[in-house]
C-alpha positions as CSV (number, residue, x, y, z in Angstrom):
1,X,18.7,0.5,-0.8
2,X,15.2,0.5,-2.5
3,X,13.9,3.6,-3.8
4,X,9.3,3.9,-3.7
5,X,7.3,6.4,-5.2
6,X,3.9,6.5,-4.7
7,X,1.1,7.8,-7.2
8,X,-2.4,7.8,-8.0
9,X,-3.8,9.7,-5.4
10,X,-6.1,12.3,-5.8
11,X,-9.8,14.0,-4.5
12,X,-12.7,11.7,-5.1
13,X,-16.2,11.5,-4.3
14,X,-17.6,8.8,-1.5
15,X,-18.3,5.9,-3.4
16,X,-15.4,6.2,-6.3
17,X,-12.6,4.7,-7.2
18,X,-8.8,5.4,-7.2
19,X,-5.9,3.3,-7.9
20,X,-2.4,3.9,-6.2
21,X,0.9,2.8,-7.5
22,X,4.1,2.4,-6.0
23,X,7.2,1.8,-8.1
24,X,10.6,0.4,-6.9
25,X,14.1,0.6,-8.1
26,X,17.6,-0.3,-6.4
27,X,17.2,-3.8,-4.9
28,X,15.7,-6.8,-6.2
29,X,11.8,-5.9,-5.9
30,X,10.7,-9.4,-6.4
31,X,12.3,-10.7,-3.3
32,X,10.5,-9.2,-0.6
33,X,7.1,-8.1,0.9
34,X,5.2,-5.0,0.1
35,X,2.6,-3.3,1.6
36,X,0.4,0.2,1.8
37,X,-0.4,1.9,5.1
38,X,-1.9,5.1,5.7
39,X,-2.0,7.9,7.5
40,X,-4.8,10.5,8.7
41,X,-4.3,13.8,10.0
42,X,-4.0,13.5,13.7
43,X,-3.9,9.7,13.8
44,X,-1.2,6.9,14.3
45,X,0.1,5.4,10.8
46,X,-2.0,2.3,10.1
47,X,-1.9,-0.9,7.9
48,X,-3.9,-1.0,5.0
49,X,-2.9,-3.8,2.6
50,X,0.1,-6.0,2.3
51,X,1.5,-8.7,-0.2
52,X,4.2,-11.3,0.3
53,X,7.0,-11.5,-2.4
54,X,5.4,-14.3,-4.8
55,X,2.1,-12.3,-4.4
56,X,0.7,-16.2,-3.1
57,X,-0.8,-14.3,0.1
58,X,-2.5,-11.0,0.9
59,X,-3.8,-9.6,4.1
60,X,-6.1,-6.5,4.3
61,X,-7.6,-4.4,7.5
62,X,-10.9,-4.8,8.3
63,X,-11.7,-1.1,7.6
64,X,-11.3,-2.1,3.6
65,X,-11.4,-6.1,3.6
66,X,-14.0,-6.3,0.2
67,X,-13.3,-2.8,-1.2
68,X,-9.8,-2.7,-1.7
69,X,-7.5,-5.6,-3.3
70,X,-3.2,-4.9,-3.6
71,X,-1.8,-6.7,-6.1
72,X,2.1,-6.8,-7.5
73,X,3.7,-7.1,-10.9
74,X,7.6,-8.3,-10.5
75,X,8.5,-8.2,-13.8
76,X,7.6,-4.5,-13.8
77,X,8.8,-4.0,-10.1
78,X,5.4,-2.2,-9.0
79,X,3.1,-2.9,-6.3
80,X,-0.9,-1.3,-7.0
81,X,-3.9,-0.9,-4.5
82,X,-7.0,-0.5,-6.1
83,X,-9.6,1.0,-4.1
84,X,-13.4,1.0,-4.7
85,X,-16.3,2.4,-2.7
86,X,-14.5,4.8,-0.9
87,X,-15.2,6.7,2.1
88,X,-14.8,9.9,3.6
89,X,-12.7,7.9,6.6
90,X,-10.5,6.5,3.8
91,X,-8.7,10.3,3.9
92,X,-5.1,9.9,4.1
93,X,-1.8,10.4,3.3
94,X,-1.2,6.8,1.9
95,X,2.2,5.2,2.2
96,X,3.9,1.7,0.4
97,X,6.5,0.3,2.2
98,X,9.1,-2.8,1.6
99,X,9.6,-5.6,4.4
100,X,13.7,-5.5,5.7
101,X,13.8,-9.4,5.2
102,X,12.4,-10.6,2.2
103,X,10.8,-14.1,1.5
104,X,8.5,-14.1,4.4
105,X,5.5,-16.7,3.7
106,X,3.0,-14.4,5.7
107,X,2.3,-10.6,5.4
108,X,3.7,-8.6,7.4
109,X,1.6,-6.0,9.0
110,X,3.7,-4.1,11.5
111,X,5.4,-1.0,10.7
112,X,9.0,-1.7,12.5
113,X,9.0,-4.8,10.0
114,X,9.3,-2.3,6.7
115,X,12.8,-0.7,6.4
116,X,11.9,1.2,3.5
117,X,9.2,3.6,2.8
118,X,8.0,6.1,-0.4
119,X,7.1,9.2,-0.1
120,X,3.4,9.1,0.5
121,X,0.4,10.0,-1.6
122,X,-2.7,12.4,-0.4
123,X,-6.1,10.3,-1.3
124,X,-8.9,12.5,0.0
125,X,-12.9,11.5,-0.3
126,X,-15.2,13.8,-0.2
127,X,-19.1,13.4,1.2
């Protein structure tokens, strides 16, 4: 079992910047995919970012392709999203999650692929 926990998140004005970090304990971090997804009030959960285990490939949703870049440390078993320019439709509960297989070469973006999930933390932009 692999334990996430999410933080970072926060209240920020269109156009700012917040960085979320998700840190992992209990199984061997550096083995397996990561990625964040997030969801909105009234709205399906949706993929936001991903990373495969050596951090070689990354794979972002349209919605933030150019604003927001995830990135992993192994050695410190933590997976970041940094995100710049944000928008009001950026307003979510966002989620990291671990793939259930572990040295995939692509990044996974469906949510039945990720057997383990943190918490969640609330990013809200304001107009």
């Amino acid at each position: 079992q692999v334990q996430l926990v999410e933080s970072g998140g926060g209240l920020v004005q269109a156009g700012g910047s917040l960085r979320l970090s998700c840190a992992a304990s209990g199984r061997t971090f550096s083995s397996y995919a990561m990625a964040w997804f997030r969801q909105a009030t009234g709205k399906e959960r949706e993929f936001v970012a991903g990373v495969t285990w050596s951090g070689d490939s990354t794979d972002y949703a349209d919605s933030v392709k150019g604003r927001f870049t995830i990135s992993r440390d192994n050695a410190k078993n933590t997976v970041y999203l940094q995100m710049n320019s944000l928008k009001p439709e950026d307003t979510a509960v966002y989620y990291c999650a671990q793939d259930r297989i572990g040295y995939s070469y692509y990044v996974p973006t469906d949510t039945n692929v990720f057997g383990s999930w943190g918490q969640g933390t609330q990013v809200t932009v304001s107009s």
